[in-house]
C-alpha positions in Angstrom: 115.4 -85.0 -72.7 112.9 -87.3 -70.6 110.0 -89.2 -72.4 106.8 -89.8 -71.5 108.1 -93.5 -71.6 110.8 -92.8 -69.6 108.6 -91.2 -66.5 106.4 -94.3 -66.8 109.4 -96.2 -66.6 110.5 -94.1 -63.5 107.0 -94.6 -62.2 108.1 -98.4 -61.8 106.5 -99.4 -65.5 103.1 -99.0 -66.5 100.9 -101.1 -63.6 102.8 -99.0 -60.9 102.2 -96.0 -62.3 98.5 -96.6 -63.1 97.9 -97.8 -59.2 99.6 -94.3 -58.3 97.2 -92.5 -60.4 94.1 -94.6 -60.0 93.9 -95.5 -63.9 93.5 -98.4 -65.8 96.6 -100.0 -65.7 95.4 -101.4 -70.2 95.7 -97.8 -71.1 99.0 -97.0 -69.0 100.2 -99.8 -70.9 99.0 -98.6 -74.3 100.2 -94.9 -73.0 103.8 -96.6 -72.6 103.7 -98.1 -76.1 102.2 -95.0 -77.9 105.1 -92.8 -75.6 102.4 -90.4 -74.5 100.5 -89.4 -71.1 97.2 -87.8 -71.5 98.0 -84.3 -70.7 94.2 -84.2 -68.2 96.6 -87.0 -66.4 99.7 -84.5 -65.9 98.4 -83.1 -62.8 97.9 -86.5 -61.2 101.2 -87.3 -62.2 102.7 -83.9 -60.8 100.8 -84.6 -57.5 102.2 -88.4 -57.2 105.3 -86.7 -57.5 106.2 -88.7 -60.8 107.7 -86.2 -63.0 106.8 -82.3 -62.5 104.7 -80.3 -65.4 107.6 -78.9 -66.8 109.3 -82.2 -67.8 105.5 -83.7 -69.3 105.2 -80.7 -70.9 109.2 -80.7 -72.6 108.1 -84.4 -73.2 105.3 -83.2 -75.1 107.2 -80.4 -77.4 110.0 -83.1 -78.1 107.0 -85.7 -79.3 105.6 -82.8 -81.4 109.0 -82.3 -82.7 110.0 -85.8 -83.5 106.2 -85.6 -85.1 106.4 -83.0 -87.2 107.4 -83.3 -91.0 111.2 -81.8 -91.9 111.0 -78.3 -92.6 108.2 -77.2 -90.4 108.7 -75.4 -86.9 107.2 -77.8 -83.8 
């Protein structure tokens, strides 16, 4: 399963990715440490050709999942 740190990583790291999508490369960085991508940033992402919507969305169930306390569904 792919991370939202690992399609930053794919992106070429943080700065790379924040010059493909026009954003501040401080809260790419911070987006990279906290393993998240703002999900009003997915279509930017989708449209750079950095990961497709179904891959930041599984990213986004599997943080939920690894969120969520033992015993309750995602």
């Amino acid at each position: 399963m792919v991370s939202f740190s690992d399609i930053i990583d794919r992106a070429g790291g943080a700065t790379a990715l924040a010059r493909k999508i026009g954003e501040d490369p401080n809260n790419v960085h911070a987006w990279k440490r906290l393993n998240t991508i703002p999900a009003h940033h997915w279509a930017a992402c989708a449209e750079a050709d950095l990961a497709t919507l179904e891959e930041l969305a599984a990213a986004a169930a599997a943080k939920k999942g690894a969120n969520s306390p033992k015993g309750e569904a995602a």
